[in-house]
N, C-alpha and C positions, 0 to 999 in steps of 0.2 A: 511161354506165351500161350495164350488159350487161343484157340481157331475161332471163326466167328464165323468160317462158313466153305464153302468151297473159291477155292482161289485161281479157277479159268474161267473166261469171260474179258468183258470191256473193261473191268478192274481187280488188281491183283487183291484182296480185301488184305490177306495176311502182310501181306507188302506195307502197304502201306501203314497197316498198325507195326510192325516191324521199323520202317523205316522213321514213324512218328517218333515213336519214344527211344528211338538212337540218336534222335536230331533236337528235342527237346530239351530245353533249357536248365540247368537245376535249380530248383526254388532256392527262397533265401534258407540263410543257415537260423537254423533253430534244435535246440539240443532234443534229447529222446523225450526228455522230459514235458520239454515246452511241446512238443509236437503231441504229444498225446494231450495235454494241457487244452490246446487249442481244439483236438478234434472233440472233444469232450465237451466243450463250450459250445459248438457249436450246435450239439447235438441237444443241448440243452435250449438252447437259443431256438432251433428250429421244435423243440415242441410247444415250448409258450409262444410262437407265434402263429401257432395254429389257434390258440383261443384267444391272441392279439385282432389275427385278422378276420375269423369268422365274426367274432364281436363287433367289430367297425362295417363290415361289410356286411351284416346281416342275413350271411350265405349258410347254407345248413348242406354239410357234406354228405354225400352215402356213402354209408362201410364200407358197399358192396363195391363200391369203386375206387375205394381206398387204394394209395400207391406210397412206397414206402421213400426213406428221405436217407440216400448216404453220402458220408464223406467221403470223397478221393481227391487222388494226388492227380500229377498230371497224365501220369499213364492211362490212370483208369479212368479221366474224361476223354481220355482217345480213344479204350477198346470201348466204351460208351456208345461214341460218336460216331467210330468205325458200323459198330454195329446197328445203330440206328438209320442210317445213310443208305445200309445194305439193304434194309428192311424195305425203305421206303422209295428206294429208287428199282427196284428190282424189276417192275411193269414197265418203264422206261430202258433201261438194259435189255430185258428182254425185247424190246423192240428194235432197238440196236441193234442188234449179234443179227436177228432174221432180215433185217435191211443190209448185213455183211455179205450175209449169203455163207453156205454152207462147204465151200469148196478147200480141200487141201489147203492149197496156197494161203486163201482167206483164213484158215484156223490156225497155221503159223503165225500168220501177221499178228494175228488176233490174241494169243499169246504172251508176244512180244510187247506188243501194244498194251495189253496187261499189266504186265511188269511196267513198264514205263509211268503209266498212267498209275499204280499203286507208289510209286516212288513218290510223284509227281504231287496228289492229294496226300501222303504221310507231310510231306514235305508243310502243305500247308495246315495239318492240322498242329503241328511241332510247334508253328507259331500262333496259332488261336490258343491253343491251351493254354499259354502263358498271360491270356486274357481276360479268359471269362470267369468271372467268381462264380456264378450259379448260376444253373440249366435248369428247368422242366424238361424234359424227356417225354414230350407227349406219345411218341409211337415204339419205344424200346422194347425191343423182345428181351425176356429173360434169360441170363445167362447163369452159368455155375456163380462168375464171382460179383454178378453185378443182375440181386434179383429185382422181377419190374411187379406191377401190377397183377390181378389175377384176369382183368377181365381189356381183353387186348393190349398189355404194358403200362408204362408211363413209371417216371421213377424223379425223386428230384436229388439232384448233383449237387452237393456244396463242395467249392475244387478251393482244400483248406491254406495252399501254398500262394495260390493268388492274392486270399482275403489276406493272410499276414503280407504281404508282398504289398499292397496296394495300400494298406492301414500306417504301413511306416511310412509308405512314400508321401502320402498327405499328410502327415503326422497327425495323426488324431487319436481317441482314445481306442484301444481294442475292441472293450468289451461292449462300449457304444456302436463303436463300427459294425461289426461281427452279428449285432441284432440287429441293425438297421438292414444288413444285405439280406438275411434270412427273411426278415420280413417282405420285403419285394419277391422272393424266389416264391415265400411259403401261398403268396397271391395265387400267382401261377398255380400251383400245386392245386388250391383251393377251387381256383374257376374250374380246372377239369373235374375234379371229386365232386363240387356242388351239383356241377350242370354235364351228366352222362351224355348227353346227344351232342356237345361239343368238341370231343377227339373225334367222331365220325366225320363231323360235319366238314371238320378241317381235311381230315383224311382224304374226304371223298371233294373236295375243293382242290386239294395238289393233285390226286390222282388225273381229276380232270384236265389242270394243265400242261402234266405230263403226257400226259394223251395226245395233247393236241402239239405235240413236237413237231416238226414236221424241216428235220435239221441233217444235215449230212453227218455220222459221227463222230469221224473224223476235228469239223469244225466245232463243236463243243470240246470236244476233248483239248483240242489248240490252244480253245480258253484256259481251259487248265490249266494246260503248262505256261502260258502267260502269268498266270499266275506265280507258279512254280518258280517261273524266269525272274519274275521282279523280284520275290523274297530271295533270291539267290544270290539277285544284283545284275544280272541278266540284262535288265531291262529297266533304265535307271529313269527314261524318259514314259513312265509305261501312265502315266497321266496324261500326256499330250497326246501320246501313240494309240491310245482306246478312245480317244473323244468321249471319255465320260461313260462309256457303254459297260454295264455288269454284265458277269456270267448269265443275269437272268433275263435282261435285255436284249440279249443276243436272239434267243430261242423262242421271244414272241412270234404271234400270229394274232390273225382279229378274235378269234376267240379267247387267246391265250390273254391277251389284254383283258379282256370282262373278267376273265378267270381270278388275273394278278391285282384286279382295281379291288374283288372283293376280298381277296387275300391280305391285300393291304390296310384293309379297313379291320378287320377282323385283326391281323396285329396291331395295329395300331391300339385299338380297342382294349385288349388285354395288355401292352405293356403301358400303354396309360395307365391303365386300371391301377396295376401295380406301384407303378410311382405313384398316384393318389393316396393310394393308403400305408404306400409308405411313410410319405410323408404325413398323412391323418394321425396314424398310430404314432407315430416319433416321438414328439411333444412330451409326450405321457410316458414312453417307456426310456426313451434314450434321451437322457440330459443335452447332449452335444449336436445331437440334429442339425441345426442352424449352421453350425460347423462343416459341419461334415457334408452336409450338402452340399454347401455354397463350393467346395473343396473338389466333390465328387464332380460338378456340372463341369469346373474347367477343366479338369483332366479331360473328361467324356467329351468338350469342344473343340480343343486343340490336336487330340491325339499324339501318340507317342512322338515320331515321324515324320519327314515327306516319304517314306517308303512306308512307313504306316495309312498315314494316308491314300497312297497310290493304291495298297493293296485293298482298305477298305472301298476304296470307291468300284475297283474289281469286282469285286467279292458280293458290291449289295450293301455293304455295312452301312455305309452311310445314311441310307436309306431308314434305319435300324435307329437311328439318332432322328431323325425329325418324327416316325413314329413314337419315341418317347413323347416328344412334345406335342404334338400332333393329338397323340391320344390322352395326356391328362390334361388337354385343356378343354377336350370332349367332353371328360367326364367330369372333372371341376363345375362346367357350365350345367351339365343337366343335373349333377348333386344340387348344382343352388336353388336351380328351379323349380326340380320335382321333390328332393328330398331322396334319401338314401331308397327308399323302398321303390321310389318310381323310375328311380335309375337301374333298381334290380329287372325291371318289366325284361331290358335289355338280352337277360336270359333264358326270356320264355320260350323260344326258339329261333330258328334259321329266319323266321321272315321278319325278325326283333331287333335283328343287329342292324346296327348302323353300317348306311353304303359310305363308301370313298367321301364324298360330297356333305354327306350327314357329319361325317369326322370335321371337315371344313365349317360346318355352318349345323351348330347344334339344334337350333333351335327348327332344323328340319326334321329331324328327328324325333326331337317333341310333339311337333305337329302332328306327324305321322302318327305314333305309336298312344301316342295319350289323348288323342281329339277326343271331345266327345261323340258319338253317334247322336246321328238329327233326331229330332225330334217326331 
């Protein structure tokens, strides 16, 4: 197993990539062949949808912000994920450990606590991996086996056991399938490579609400292992017993709220986006679209679960699902309007994007950004 970092502190890091892919699931059965097959496809798939989606989107990428595109399994969406998590929670940890306090006693606990808490998150990423067909990676540091971008990370993930996992279970065509998920992913990829000031931007949007914690550590962690608890089976009532409350819910404050309204706007935005032109481009490249869609939405409605469900409402996922809809019908509405170019304005910068409210009500947004100047 590769390190991803030092493993004292509020979380074991090695632990929990350790304990992920002990606890992880094994993909479906596909022979040596079919497996290489598939990843080969896909890697085909994700470059002609670079010139699928900058074509429809009329986004012009920089080199310089170029980030590359790999396959993995489920393991290595966990040392991924592992490692990205590290990365970006690191200013919130450190705030933690100096609100522990420095004492003997405190650094055993602390320790301890570590290991727990590394079990605790392996635990839950064991059962995401077996979910997610494709990440952008917008803040990934590089690693020996999993390289990122040159100019602060970002890398894009197609996790190849899911898509064959997922393509049988809808039955639909592979090869249809397989580009239609690339296409959504290679979005992502595209918005950060077109638009260089939007990893920052983001960046420096979570940092701020991580900032503004102001949480005993203890009781975030708690959350955790609620988590922990219900994918165990722990906690079988853990829908009724949270009132609905995520992990990310927990840890507001009045600022923290401004922080998550434009957070929210901002993904919404881009995984709208994404769905948009998934579906724009489909038509034209993938015969089956129509299928596969209609296929795709009820899975994504129903979910696996009521412990699927439990955990996503935990977890925030939920949340994750009305941003889909949420945000392509944002941008559906302003394509009709303005026309692909004036929905690009949307990029011009941080004071471009649509608020919370904008997402709700597009034609605020319009108003906004495209009024004329008086005369």
């Amino acid at each position: 197993m590769t390190s991803i970092g030092a493993s004292t502190g509020m979380v074991d890091w090695n632990l929990a990539v350790a304990t992920a892919t002990r606890l992880v699931r094994p993909g479906p059965e596909v022979s040596r062949d079919e497996a290489r097959a598939v990843v080969a496809e896909l890697r085909r798939h994700a470059k002609s949808s670079e010139e699928h989606v900058r074509g429809f989107t009329r986004m012009t990428t920089d080199e310089a912000h170029d980030t590359p595109v790999l396959v993995v399994d489920r393991p290595g969406w966990i040392r991924a994920n592992v490692a990205g998590f590290r990365e970006l929670l690191k200013p919130l940890l450190e705030k933690m450990e100096e609100r522990r306090g420095g004492s003997a006693g405190n650094a055993v606990l602390g320790a301890v606590g570590g290991k727990v808490t590394g079990v605790e998150l392996g635990m839950l990423l064991s059962f995401l991996s077996s979910r997610v067909l494709g990440q952008y990676e917008t803040f990934a540091p590089a690693t020996r086996e999993l390289p990122a971008g040159a100019n602060g990370g970002g890398r894009l993930l197609l996790v190849a056991p899911n898509i064959v996992h997922v393509e049988r279970e809808l039955d639909v065509q592979p090869h249809d399938f397989r580009l239609w998920v690339t296409l959504h992913e290679e979005t992502h990829r595209t918005q950060f490579t077109a638009v260089p000031w939007l990893r920052d931007h983001l960046e420096g949007e979570i940092q701020s609400f991580l900032a503004e914690t102001d949480v005993d550590p203890m009781t975030v962690l708690e959350r955790v292992r609620e988590a922990a608890q219900t994918l165990a089976g722990g906690r079988p009532e853990a829908e009724e017993d949270d009132g609905g409350r995520s992990l990310v819910e927990l840890v507001q404050t009045p600022a923290q709220r401004e922080v998550l309204g434009r957070l929210t706007a901002v993904m919404s935005l881009l995984e709208g986006h994404a769905d948009y032109v998934m579906d724009g481009v489909g038509p034209a490249v993938v015969p089956s679209v129509g299928e596969i869609r209609e296929k795709f939405q009820q899975r994504r409605a129903k979910g696996a679960s009521r412990l699927d469900m439990a955990l996503r409402r935990l977890l925030g996922l939920d949340a994750k699902l009305r941003q889909y809809r949420d945000g392509e019908r944002f941008v559906r509405a302003v394509v009709d309007e303005c026309g692909m170019d004036g929905f690009n304005r949307v990029w011009t910068s941080p004071n471009t994007l649509p608020t919370k409210s904008e997402i709700a009500k597009p034609a605020d947004w319009i108003a906004r950004v495209h009024r004329k100047p008086e005369a």
